[in-house]
PLY file of the C-alpha trace (Angstrom):
ply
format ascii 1.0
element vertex 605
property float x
property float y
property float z
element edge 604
property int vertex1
property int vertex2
end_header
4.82 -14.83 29.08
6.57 -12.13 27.16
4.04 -11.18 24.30
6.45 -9.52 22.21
7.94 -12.48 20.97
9.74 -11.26 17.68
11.09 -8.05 18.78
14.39 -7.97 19.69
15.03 -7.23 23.49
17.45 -4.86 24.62
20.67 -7.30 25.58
19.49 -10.10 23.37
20.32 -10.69 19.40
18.14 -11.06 16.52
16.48 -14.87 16.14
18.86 -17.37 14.64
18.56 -17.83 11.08
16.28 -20.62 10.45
14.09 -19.53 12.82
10.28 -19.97 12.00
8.42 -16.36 13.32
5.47 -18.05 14.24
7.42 -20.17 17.00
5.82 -19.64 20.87
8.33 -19.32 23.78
8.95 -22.72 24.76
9.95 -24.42 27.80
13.92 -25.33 28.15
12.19 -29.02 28.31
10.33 -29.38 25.58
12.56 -27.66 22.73
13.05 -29.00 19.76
16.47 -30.11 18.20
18.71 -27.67 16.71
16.89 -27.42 12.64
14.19 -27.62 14.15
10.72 -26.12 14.72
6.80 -25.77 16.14
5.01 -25.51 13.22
1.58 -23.61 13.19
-0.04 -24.94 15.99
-3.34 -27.11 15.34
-6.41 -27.79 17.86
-6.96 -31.20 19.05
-10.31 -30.89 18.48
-11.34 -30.90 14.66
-13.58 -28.42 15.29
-12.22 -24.76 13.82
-12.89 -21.91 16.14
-16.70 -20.29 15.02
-16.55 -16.80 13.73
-18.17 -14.41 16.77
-16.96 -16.64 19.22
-16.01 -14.70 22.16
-11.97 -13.98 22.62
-11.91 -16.15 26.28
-13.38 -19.18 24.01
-11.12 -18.79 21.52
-8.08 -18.63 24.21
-9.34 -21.71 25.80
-8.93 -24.13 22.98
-6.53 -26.92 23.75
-4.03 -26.85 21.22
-0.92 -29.41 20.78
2.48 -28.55 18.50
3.46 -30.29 15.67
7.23 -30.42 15.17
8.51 -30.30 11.80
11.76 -29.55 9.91
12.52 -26.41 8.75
11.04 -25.49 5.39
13.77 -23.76 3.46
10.43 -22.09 1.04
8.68 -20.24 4.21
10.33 -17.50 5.35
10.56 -15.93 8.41
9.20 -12.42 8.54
12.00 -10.22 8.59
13.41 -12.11 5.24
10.24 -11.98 3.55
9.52 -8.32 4.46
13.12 -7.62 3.49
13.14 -9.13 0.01
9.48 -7.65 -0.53
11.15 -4.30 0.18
13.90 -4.50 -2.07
11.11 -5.54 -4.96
8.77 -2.74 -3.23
11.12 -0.07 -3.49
12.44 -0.88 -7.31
8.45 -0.84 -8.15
7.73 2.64 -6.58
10.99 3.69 -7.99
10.00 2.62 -11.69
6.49 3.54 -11.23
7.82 6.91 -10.00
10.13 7.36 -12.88
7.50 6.47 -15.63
5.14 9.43 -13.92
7.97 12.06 -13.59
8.94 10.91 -17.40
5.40 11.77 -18.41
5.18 15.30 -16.80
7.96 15.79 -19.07
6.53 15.37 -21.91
2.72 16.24 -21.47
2.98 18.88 -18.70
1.14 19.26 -15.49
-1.93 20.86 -17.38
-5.34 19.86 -18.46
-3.85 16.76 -20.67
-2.35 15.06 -17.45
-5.28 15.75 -15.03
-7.35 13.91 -17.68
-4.77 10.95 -17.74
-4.90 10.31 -14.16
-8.23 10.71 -13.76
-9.37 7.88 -16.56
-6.02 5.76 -15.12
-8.23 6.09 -11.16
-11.07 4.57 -13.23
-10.15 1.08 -13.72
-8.19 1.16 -10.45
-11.53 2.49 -8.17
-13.88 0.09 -10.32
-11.65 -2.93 -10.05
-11.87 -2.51 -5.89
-15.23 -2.28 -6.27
-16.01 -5.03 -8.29
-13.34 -7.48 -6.43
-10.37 -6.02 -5.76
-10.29 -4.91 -2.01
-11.50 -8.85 -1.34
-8.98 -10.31 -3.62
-6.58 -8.34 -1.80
-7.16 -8.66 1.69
-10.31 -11.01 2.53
-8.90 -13.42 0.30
-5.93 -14.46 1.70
-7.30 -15.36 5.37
-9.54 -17.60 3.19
-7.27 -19.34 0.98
-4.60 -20.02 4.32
-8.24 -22.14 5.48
-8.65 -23.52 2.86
-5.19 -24.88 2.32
-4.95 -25.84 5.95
-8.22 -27.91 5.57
-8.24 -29.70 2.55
-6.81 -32.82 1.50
-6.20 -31.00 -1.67
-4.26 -27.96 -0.23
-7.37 -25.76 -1.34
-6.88 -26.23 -4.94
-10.44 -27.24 -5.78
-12.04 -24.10 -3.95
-9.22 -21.55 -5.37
-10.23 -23.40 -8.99
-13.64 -22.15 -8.52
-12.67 -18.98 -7.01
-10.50 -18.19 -9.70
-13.44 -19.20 -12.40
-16.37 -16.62 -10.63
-13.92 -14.10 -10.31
-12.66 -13.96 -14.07
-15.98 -14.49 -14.89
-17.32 -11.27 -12.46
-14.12 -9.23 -13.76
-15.23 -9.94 -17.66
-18.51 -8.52 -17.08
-17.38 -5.61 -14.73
-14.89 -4.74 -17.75
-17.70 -4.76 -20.06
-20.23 -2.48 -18.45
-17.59 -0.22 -17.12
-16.58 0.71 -20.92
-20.11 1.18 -22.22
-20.66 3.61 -19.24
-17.62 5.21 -19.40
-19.10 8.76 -20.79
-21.14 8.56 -17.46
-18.11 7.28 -15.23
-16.57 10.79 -16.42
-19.70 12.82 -15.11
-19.27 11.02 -12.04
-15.71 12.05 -11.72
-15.27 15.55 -13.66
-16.83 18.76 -13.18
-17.85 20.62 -16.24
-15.89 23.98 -16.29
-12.83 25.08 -17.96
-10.39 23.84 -16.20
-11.21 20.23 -17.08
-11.90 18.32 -20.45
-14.43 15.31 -20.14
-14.30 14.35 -23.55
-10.62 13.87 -23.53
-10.73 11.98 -19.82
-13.57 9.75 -21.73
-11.49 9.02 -24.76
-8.63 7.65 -21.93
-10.99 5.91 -20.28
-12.22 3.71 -23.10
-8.41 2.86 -23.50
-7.69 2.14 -20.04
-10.71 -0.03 -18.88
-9.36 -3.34 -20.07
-6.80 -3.13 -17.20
-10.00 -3.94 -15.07
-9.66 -7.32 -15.75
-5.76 -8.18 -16.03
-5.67 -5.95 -12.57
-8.17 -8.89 -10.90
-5.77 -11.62 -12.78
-2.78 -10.43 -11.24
-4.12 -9.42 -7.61
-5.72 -13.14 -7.18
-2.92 -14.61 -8.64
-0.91 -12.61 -6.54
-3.28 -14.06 -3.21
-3.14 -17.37 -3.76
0.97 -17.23 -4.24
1.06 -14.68 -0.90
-1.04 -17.70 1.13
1.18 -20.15 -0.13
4.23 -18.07 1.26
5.49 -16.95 -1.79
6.06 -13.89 -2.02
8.96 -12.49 -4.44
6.80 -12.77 -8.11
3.85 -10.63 -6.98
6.25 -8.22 -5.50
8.35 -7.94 -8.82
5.56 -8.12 -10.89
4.64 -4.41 -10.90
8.03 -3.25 -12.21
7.20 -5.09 -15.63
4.39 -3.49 -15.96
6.30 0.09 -15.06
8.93 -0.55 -17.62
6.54 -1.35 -20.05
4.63 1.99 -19.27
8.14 4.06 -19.19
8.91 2.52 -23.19
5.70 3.37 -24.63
6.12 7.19 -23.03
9.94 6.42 -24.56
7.91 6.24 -27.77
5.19 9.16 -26.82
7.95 11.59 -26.27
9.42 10.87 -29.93
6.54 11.06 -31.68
5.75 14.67 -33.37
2.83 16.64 -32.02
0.75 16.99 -29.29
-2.47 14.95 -28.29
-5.25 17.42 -29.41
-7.96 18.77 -27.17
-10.27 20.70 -29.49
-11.48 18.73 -31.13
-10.84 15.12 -28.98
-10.25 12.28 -31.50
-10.09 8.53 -30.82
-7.64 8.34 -33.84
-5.25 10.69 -32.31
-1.65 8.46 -32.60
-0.43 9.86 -29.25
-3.98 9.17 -27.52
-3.52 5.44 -28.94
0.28 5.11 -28.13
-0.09 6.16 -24.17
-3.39 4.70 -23.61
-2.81 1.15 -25.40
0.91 1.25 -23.63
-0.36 2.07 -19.93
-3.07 -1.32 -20.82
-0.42 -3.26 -21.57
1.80 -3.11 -18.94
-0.76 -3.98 -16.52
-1.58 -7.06 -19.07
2.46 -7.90 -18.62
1.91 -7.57 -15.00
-0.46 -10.42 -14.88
0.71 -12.45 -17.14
4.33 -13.25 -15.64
3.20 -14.07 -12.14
1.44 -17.44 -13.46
4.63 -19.32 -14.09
4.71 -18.78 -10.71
1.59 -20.46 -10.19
3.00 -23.34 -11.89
5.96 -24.12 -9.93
4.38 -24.43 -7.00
1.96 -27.15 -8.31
-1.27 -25.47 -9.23
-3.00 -26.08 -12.18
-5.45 -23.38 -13.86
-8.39 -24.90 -15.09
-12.13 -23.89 -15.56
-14.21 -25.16 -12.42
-18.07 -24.52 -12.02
-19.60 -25.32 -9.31
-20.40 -24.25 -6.36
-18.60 -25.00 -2.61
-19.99 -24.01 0.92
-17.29 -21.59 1.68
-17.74 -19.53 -1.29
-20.98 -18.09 0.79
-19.02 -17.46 3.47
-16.50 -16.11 1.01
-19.44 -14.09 0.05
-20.32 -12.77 3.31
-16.78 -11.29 3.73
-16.58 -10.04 0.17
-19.91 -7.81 0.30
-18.86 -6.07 3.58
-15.37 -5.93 1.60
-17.27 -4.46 -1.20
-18.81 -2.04 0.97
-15.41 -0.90 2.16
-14.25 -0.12 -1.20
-17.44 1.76 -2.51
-17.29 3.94 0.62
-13.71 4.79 0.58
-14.31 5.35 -3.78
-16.99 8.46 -2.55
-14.29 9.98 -0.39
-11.78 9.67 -4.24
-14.63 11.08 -6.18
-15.24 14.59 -3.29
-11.39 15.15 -4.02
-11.61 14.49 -7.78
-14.64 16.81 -8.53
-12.89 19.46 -5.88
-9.81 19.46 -8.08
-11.36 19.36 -11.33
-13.44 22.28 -10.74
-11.31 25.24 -9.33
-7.43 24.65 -10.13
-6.00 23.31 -13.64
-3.20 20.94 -12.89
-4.87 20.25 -8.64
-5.81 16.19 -9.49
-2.31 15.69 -11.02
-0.20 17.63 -8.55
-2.27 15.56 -5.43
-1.37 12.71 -7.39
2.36 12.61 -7.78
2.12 13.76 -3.81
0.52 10.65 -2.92
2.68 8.84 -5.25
5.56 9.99 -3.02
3.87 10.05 0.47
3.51 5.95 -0.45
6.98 5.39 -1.35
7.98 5.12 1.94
5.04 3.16 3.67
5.48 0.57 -0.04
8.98 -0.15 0.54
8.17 -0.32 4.49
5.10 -0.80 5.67
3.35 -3.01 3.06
5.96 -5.11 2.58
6.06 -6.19 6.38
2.17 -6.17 6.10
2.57 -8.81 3.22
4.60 -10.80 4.53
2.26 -10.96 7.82
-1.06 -11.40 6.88
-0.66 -14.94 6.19
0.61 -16.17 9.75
-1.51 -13.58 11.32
-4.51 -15.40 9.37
-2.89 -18.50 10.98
-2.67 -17.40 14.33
-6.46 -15.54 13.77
-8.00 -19.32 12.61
-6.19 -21.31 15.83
-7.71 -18.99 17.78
-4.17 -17.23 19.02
-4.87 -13.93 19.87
-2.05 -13.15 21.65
0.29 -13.99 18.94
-2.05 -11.90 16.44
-1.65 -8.93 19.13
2.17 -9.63 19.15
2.33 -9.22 15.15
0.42 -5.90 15.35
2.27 -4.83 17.55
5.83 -5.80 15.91
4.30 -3.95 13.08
3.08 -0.74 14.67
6.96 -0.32 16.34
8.73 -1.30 13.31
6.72 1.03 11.15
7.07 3.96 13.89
10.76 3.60 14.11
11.15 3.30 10.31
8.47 5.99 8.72
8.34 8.89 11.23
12.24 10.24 10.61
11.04 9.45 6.86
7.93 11.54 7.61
9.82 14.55 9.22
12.70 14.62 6.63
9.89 14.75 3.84
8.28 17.95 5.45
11.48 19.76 5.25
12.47 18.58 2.31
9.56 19.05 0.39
10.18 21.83 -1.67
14.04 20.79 -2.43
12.54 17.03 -3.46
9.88 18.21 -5.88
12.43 20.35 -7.15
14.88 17.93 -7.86
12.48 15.79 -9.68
10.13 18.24 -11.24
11.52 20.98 -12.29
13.48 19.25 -15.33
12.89 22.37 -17.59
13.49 25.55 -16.35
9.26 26.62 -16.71
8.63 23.79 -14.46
10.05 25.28 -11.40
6.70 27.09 -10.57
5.03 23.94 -10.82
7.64 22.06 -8.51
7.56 24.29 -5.95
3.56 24.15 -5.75
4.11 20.43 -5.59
6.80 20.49 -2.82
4.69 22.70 -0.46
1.70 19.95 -0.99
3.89 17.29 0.28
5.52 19.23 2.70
1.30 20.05 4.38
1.04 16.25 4.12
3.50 14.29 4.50
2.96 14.00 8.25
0.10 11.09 6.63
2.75 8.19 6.37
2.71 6.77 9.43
-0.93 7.07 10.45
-1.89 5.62 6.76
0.89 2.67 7.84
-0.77 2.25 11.11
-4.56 2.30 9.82
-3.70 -0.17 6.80
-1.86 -2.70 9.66
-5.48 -2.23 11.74
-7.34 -3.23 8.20
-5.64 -6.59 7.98
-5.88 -7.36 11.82
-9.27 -7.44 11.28
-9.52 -9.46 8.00
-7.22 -11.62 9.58
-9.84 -11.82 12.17
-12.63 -13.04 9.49
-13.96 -9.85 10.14
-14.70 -7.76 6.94
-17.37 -5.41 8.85
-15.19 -3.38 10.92
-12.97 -2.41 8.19
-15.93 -1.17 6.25
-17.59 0.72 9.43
-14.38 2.58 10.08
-14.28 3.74 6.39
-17.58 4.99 7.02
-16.47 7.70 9.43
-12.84 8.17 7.58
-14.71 9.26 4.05
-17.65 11.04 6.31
-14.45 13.11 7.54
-12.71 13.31 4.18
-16.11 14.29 2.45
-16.88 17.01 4.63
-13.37 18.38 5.01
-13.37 18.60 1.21
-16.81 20.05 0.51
-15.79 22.94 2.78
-12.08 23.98 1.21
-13.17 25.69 -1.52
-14.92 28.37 1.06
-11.81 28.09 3.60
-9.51 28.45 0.68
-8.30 30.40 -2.57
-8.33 28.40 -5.76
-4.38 28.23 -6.01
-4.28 26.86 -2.70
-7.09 24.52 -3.11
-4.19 21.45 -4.04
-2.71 22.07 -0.54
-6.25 21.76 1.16
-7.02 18.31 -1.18
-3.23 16.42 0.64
-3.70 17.56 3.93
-7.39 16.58 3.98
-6.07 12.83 2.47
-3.73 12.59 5.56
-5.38 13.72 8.22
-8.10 11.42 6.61
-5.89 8.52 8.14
-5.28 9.93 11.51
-9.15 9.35 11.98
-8.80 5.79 10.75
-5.95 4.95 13.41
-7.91 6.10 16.07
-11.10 4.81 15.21
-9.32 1.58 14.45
-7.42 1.41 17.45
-10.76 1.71 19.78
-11.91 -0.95 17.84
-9.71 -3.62 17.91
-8.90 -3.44 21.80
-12.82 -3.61 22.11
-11.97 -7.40 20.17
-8.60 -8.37 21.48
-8.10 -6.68 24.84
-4.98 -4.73 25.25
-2.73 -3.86 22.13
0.36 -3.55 23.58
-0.11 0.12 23.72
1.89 0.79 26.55
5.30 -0.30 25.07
4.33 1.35 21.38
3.50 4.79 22.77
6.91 5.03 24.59
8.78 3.72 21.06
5.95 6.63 19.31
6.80 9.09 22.35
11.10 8.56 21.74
10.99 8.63 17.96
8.93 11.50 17.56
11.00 13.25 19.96
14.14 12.40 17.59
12.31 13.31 14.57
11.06 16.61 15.31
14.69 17.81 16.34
16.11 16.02 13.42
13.50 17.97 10.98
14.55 21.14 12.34
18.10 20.91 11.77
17.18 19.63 8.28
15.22 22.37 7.77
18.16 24.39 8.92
20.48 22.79 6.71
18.28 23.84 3.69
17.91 27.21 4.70
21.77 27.66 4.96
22.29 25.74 1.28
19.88 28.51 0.27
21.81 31.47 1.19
24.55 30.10 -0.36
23.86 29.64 -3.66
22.86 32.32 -5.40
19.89 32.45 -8.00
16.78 30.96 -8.33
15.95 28.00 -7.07
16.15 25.46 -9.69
16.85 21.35 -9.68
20.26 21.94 -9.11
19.42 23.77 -6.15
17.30 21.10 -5.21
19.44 18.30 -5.27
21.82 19.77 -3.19
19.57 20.99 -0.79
18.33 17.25 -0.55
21.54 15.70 -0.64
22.48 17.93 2.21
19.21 17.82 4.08
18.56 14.44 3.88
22.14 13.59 5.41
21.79 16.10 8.66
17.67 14.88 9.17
18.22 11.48 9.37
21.34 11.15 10.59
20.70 13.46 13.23
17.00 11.78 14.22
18.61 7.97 13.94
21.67 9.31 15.75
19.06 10.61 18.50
16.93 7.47 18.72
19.91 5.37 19.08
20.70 7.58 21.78
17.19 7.45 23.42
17.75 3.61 23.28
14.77 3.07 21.13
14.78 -1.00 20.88
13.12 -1.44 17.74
15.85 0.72 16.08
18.47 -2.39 16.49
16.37 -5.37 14.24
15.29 -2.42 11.71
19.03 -1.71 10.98
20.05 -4.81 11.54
17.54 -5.89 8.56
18.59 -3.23 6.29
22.10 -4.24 6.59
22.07 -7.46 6.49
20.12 -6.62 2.86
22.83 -4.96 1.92
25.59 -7.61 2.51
23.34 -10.00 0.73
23.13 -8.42 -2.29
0 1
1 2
2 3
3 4
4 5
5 6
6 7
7 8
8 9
9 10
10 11
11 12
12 13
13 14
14 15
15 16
16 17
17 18
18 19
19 20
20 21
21 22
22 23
23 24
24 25
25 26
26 27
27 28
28 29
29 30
30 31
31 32
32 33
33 34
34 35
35 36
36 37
37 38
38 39
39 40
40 41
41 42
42 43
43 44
44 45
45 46
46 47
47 48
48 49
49 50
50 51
51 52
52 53
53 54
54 55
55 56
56 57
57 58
58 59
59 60
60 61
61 62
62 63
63 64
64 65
65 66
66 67
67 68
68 69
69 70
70 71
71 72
72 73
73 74
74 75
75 76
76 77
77 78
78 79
79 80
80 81
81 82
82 83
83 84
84 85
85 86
86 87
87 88
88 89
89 90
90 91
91 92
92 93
93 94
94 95
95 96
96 97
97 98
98 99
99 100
100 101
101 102
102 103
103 104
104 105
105 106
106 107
107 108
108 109
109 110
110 111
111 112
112 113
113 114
114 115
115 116
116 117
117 118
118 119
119 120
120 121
121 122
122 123
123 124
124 125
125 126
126 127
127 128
128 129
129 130
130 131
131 132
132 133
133 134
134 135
135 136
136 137
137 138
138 139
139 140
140 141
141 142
142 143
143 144
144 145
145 146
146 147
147 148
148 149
149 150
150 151
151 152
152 153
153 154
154 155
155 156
156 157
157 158
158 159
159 160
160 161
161 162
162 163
163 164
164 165
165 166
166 167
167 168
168 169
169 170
170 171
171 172
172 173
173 174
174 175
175 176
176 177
177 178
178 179
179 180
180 181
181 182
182 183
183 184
184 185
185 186
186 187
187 188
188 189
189 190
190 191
191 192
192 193
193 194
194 195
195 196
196 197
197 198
198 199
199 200
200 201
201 202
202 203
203 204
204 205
205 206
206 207
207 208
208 209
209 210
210 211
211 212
212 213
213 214
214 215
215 216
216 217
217 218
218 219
219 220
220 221
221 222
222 223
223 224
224 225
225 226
226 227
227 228
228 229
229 230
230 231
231 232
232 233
233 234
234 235
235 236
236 237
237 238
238 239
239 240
240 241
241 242
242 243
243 244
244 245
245 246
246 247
247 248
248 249
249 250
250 251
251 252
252 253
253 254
254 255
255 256
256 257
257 258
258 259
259 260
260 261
261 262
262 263
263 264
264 265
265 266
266 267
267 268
268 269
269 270
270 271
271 272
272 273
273 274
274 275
275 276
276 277
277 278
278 279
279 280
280 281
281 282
282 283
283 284
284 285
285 286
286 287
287 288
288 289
289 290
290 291
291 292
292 293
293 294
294 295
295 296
296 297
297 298
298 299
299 300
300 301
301 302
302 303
303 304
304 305
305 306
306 307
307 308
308 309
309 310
310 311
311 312
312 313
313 314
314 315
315 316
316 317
317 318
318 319
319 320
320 321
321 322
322 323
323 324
324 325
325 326
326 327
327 328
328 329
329 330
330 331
331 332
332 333
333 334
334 335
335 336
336 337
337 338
338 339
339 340
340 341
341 342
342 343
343 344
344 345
345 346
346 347
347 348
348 349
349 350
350 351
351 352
352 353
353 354
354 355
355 356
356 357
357 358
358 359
359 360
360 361
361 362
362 363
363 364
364 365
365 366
366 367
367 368
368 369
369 370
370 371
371 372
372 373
373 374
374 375
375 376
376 377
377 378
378 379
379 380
380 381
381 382
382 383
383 384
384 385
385 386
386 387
387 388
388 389
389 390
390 391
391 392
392 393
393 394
394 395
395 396
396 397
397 398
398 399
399 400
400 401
401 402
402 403
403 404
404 405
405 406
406 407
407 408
408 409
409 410
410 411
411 412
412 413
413 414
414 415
415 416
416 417
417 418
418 419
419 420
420 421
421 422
422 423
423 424
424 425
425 426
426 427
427 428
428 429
429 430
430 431
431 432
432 433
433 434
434 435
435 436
436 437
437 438
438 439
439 440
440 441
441 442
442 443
443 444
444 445
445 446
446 447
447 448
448 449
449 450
450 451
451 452
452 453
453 454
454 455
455 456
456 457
457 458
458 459
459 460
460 461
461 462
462 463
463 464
464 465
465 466
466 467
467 468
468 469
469 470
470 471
471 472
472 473
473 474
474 475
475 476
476 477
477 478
478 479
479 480
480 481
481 482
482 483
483 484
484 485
485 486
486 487
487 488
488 489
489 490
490 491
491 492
492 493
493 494
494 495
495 496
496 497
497 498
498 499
499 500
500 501
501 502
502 503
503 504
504 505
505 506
506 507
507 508
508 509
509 510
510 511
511 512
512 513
513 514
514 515
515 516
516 517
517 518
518 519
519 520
520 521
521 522
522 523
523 524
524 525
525 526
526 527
527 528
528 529
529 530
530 531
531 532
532 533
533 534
534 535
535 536
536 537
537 538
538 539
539 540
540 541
541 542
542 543
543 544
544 545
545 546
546 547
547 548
548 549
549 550
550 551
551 552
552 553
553 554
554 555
555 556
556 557
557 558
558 559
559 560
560 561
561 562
562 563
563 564
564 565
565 566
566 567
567 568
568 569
569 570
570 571
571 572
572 573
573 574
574 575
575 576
576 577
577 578
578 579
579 580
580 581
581 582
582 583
583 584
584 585
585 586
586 587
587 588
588 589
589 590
590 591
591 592
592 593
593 594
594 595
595 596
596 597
597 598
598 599
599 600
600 601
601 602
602 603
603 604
């Protein structure tokens, strides 16, 4: 049986439209009618697969298909990644926009470092309270639960939904009392920080604890019930809101004052109250959402079985996130203490590597998780190998040439969208190198976050939190030891390469792991896809590189955002047409349903 079942094979077409993705090769016999097809398949025997029992058990469990009309609201994967991407990309686009708008206006200096390091705050304490489970563990659970009750799971996700608000209220709470000690945590005392003003943020920004653990559970119980367009649009409302109230920053007179830091300040108020508030707008218009497909919110109290087990999941899940938050804080207190401007330059750098794997990578990982949960509870580990691989290939094929264009282009891009006044340029160019020294980090971070959700997929929230564990161990170490490696102005270029390479460690730790639980991964077939594309994109990186070089010596000057822009323009045209001109040429198979995806975007809209 061919175990690739939704890649396209060279000399055959794409799956009909219509097509469920979760549908097994079937005999010629035993198809179904045209309209047709083999919904999730369910075991004979009542009895669900028990977590830890070993893969050949698993496999042997009789299982029978249940044929069923299409259902026009479930989506096959390619539609649902593709429509996810489309919302993906407009989100990093906005949220991008909103954070180049605000370097604008405040700078890259001590004002912005102590803006994104109270905006991490309510991000890192909201995983750690409950939002790694409510993003990942959650949804396995909630496909269960929806498979196994008569209800469709809305009893269990009423209580679920009532102990997490309830959790995410008190988290909210404490977190702003301690918020002067949340800053020692984070800052360094010296004088190239200012705790008092990252404090001041902080008691601003906090809230968003709460309306960020509305809108990610939300968010999971619309993903497990296939839905998948509101929580993907969602985020742009909140960026829009965010890029009118620095609309209303930038007009106001004055600057937000440092010495001393006052609560009163109107700027202070306008950007943190704004930033709040878009995350509160984020929330709020998924529920409608919610509605339509039949849920009601209502207060439930009680307690059911699989809340424990729930439970079990979530504290290795909570694990996970307070691990990975020590690796956050080593960078943080690294940056803080020996360059002005470090935290907010690595910032906008991993704002960009992620643009890529967001429009990508997530969005096929989205649309995934819930049939690979499926597959994971019927016991079907082949088809869960078959999705992670699809995934791996498509990811390879799509974010490497992405990958190499960025590392020649990574001066020209930050100076296209940085240097917007002419004392900038400096700045930029700092910038550009630190994505250029990291930007090889896409696809590994693409390939590690795919492993994650394999294994929560799996009902297994230990691994995940075990191979953090030896990621932040490497990321810890690596970042106590660049200030001695490392001048202070280079310090920002030591804090991105150490994030990537961070997630090279993960994909191979992760990758030893899972074929310890599932066998063989398919490995064979993605090396040779890994093998051809990087082959493509290395040569297609060089000519870009070339390409810049040339655009260089021809215009005269300084290099400025003009300069840039052409240089991207330019660059980006030769790189990727030259590395998807190669692949095509090195007959790399995934290359076909990727384009074909993409274009078939396109004519839709």
């Amino acid at each position: 049986m061919n175990r690739d079942r939704d890649a396209v094979q060279p000399g055959r077409g794409a799956p009909p439209p219509g097509t469920h993705p979760t549908v097994p090769i079937r005999r010629p016999d035993t198809a179904p009618p045209r309209g047709w097809h083999v919904a999730e398949t369910q075991p004979i025997a009542a009895v669900p697969p028990e977590p830890g029992m070993d893969q050949a058990a698993e496999q042997a469990t009789e299982q029978t298909q249940v044929i069923r009309p299409v259902s026009p609201g479930k989506p096959s994967l390619l539609k649902a990644g593709g429509s996810m991407a489309i919302a993906t990309l407009t989100s990093r686009i906005t949220g991008f926009l909103w954070k180049l708008l605000l370097a604008g206006v405040i700078g890259f200096g001590v004002v912005n470092d102590s803006f994104n390091v109270a905006n991490t705050l309510p991000n890192m304490l909201f995983e750690l309270l409950i939002g790694g489970v409510l993003t990942s563990v959650v949804v396995p659970v909630l496909v269960r639960a929806r498979k196994g009750d008569d209800d469709g799971g809305e009893r269990f996700v009423q209580q679920l939904m009532t102990l997490a608000a309830v959790v995410l209220a008190v988290g909210t709470l404490l977190a702003m009392v301690a918020a002067p000690l949340l800053t020692v945590v984070l800052v360094s005392e010296s004088d190239n920080s200012n705790r008092d003003l990252v404090t001041a943020f902080a008691y601003l920004l906090l809230p968003q604890i709460f309306f960020y653990g509305l809108s990610a559970l939300v968010g999971a119980v619309l993903q497990s019930k296939q839905v998948f367009s509101p929580p993907a649009w969602a985020p742009v409302v909140n960026n829009l809101v965010v890029i009118v109230t620095i609309g209303a920053l930038a007009l106001m007179p004055g600057e937000i004052s440092l010495d001393p830091v006052s609560m009163s300040d109107p700027q202070l108020l306008v950007l943190g109250i704004g930033v709040t508030l878009g995350v509160v707008c984020q929330a709020l218009v998924q529920l409608p959402a919610m509605r339509k497909t039949g849920f009601r919110l209502r207060w439930r109290w009680g307690w059911d079985r699989r809340l424990s087990e729930f439970g079990g999941l979530a504290l290795w899940m909570l694990g996970y996130v307070a691990v990975s938050q020590l690796g956050l804080i080593a960078l943080s207190r690294v940056a803080s203490e020996h360059a002005v401007g470090a935290w907010s330059t690595y910032s906008y750098v991993w704002m960009l590597l992620q643009l890529p794997y967001g429009v990508i990578g997530f969005s096929i990982m989205t649309a995934i998780l819930p049939r690979m949960s499926a597959a994971a509870a019927d016991g079907d580990h082949a088809k869960v190998v078959d999705d992670l691989s699809l995934g791996n290939r498509l990811s390879t094929v799509t974010l490497l040439p992405v990958s190499a264009v960025m590392t020649a282009l990574g001066v020209p891009l930050s100076l296209a969208l940085f240097a917007v006044k002419h004392d900038m340029s400096g700045q930029a160019t700092t910038l550009g190198v630190a994505l250029a020294v990291s930007a090889f980090g896409v696809l590994p971070y693409a390939l590690t976050m795919m492993q994650m959700r394999t294994f929560n997929a799996l009902n297994d929230a230990r691994t995940p939190t075990l191979i953090m564990v030896v990621m932040t161990a490497a990321k810890v170490l690596m970042a106590v030891a660049l200030p001695v490696v490392l001048e202070p102005d280079q310090i920002v270029y030591g804090l991105t390469f150490v994030n990537s390479f961070t997630f090279i460690v993960g994909w191979l730790v992760g990758e030893v792991w899972l074929r310890h639980r599932l066998g063989p991964l398919g490995s064979r077939r993605f090396l040779v896809t890994l093998a051809k594309t990087t082959v493509a994109s290395v040569v297609g990186g060089l000519l870009c590189w070339g390409s810049v070089t040339g655009v260089d010596a021809l215009v005269p000057g300084p290099a400025g955002a003009g300069t840039g822009w052409l240089q991207l323009v330019v660059g980006a045209a030769v790189g990727l047409g030259s590395i998807f001109g190669l692949m095509s040429v090195l007959r790399v198979a995934e290359l076909q349903p990727a384009i074909g995806r993409l274009t078939g975007l396109l004519r839709r809209r």
